[in-house]
C-alpha positions as MATLAB code, in Angstrom:
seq = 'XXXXXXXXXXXXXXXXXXXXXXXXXXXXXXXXXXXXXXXXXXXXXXXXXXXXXXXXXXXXXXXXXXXXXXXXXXXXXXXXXXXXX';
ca = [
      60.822   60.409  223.256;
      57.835   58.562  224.263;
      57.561   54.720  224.275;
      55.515   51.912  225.240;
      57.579   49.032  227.010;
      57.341   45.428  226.343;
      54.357   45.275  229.306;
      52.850   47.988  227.225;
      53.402   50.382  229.839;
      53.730   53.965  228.170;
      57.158   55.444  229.108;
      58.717   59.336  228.559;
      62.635   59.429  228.046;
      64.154   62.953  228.050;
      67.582   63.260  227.007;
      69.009   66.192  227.374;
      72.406   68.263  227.425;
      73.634   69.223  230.492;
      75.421   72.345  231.267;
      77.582   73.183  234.579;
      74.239   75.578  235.433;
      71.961   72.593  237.447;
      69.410   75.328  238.319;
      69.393   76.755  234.385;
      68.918   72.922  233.245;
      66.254   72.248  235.603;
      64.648   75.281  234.325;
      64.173   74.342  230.443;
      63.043   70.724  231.751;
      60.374   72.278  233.893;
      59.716   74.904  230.330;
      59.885   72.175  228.204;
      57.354   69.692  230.946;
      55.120   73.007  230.253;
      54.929   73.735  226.610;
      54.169   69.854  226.474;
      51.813   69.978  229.089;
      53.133   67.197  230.853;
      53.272   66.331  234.701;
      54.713   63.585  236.676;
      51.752   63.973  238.943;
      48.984   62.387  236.475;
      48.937   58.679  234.634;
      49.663   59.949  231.076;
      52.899   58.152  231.804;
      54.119   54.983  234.183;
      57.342   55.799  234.124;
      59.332   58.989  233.113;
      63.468   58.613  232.498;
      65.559   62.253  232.356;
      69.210   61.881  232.339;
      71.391   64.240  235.308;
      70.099   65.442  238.483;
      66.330   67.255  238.005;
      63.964   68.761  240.328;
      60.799   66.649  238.858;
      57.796   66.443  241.250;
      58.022   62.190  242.240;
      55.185   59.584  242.562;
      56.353   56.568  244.432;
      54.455   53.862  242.440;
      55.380   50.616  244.195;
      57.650   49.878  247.444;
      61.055   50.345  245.477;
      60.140   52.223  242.644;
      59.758   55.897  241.892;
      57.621   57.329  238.694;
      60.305   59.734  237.365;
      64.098   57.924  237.661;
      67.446   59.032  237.000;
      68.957   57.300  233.598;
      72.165   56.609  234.751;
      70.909   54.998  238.031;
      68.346   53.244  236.135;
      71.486   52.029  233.683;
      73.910   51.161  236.488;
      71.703   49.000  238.369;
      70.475   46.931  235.107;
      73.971   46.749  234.342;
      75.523   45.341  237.799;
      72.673   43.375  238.302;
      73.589   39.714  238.208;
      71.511   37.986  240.607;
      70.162   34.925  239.363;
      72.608   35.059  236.006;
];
């Protein structure tokens, strides 16, 4: 799914069903990054969400943030964070 957030940043979310195969799954993602011709590498997107564990080349785009992040770490931290509530 692609999205803009509220900064009007443009955003890619991939969603996907893992299996028990990591290697397999990181295979269609890299397939599907192809038929799409998307890469993490260029500024088509500032940020790129995939749920599970993926082998996704990564831009570091500031001190503590990476281009391509994990959903569930992305989730957990908004989630726990409570600083300043």
């Amino acid at each position: 799914m692609e999205g803009k957030t509220l900064g009007e940043e443009k955003i890619l979310i991939i969603w996907r069903t893992l299996s028990d195969n990591a290697e397999e799954d990181n295979l269609m993602l890299e397939s599907y990054f192809s038929k799409r011709n998307y890469s993490t590498l260029d500024f088509e997107f500032s940020r790129i969400y995939v749920n599970g564990d993926n082998n996704l080349e990564n831009l570091k785009i500031c001190e503590e943030r990476w281009k391509v992040t994990l959903i569930e770490e992305e989730f957990k931290r908004l989630m726990f964070d409570v600083e300043g509530v």
